[in-house]
N, C-alpha and C positions, 0 to 999 in steps of 0.2 A: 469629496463631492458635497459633502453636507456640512464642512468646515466645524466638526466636531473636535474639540481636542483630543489625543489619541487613545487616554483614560476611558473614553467615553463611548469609543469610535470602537467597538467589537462585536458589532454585524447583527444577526437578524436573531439570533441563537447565542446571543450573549452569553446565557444561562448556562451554556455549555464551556465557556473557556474560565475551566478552572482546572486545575493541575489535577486532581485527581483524574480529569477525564482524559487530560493529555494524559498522563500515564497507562491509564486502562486502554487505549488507544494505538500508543508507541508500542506498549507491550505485545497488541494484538500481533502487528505490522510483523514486530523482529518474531515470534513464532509464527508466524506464516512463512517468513522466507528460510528461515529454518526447517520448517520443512518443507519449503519447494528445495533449497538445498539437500536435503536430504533426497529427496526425489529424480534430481537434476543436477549432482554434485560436476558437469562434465561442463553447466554454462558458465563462461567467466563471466559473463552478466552479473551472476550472482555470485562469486566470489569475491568479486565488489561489494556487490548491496549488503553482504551479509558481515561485515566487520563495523560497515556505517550503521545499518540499522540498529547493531548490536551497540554503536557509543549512543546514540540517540536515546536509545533505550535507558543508559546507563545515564545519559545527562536528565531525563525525566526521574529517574531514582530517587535523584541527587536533588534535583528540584520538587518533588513528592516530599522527603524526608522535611527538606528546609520550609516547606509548606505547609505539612504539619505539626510541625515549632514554632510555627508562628513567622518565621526569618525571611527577609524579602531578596533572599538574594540570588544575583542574577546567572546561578547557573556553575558552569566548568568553561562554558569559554564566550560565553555571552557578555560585552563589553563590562567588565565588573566583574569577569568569574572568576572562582577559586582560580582555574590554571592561570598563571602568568599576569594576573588581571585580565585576562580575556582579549578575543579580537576588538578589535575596534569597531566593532558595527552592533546595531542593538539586537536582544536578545528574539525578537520577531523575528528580524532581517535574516537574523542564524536560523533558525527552526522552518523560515518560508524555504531556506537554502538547505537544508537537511531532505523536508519534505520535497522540495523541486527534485533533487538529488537520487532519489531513493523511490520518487513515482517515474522518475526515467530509466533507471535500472532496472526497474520491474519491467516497463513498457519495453525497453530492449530484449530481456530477459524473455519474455513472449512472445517474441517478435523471432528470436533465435530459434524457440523450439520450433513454433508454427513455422518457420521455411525451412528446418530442419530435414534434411531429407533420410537421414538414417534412425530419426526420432520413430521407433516402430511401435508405439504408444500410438503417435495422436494419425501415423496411420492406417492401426487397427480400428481404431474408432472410426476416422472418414471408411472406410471401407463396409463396416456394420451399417454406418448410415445408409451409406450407395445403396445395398445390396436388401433391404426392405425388414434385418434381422430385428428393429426397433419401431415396431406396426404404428406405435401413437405417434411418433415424431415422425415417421413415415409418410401416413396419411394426410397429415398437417402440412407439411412441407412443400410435399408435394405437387405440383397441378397438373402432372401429367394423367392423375386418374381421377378426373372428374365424377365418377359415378361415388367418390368414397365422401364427397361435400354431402354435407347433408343427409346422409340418407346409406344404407347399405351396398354393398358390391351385387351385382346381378349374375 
């Protein structure tokens, strides 16, 4: 858009794409689905997500370590990586296909429980909501009881 060259061209938050934060970041991701796996070991959703998030993980390591050596190099399979010389696509192109990859298998992964119908977690919880056992999200929610806007129950 602004025909910057692509050194230059790293968004509004610049300040933030340096590998330390990809790492603290990556890292976040693969313990979170670790433990939705641990939570949910029954969706393939994330028996998927959780062997990628887990190399992802490991290729920001890899990229962390070489980062803090000073070493510019591009990764495990980032065109130039240690593995194989890497894919042939740059190491962006990999990490947007990682992240596209891994916020879809989440969003799947969500999507299985929430239609789940034997999931008797999320409908214990729809049922506490219904049934008024959660009085602040209750009253909020609600508009069938107008007298509770504003002001007390009569």
């Amino acid at each position: 858009m602004l025909h910057w060259p692509e050194a230059q061209a790293r968004g509004i938050a610049s300040w933030l794409d340096e590998e330390p934060v990809h790492f603290v970041f990556n890292l976040g991701v693969f313990v979170t689905v670790v433990g939705l796996f641990r939570v949910m070991e029954s969706n393939r959703w994330l028996w998927v997500c959780l062997p990628l998030t887990g190399w992802h993980a490991l290729e920001h390591s890899f990229r962390l370590w070489a980062y803090l050596h000073g070493e510019g190099l591009a990764g495990l399979l980032g065109h130039g990586g240690l593995l194989f010389g890497g894919l042939p696509i740059g190491e962006r192109a990999l990490h947007f296909g990682y992240n596209l990859a891994e916020l879809t298998l989440l969003v799947a992964a969500l999507l299985t429980e929430v239609r789940s119908e034997h999931n008797t977690r999320y409908a214990r919880g729809v049922a506490e909501l219904r049934s008024n056992r959660l009085p602040l999200l209750s009253g909020c929610a609600r508009l069938d009881y107008p007298e509770t806007v504003g002001g007390a129950r009569s």
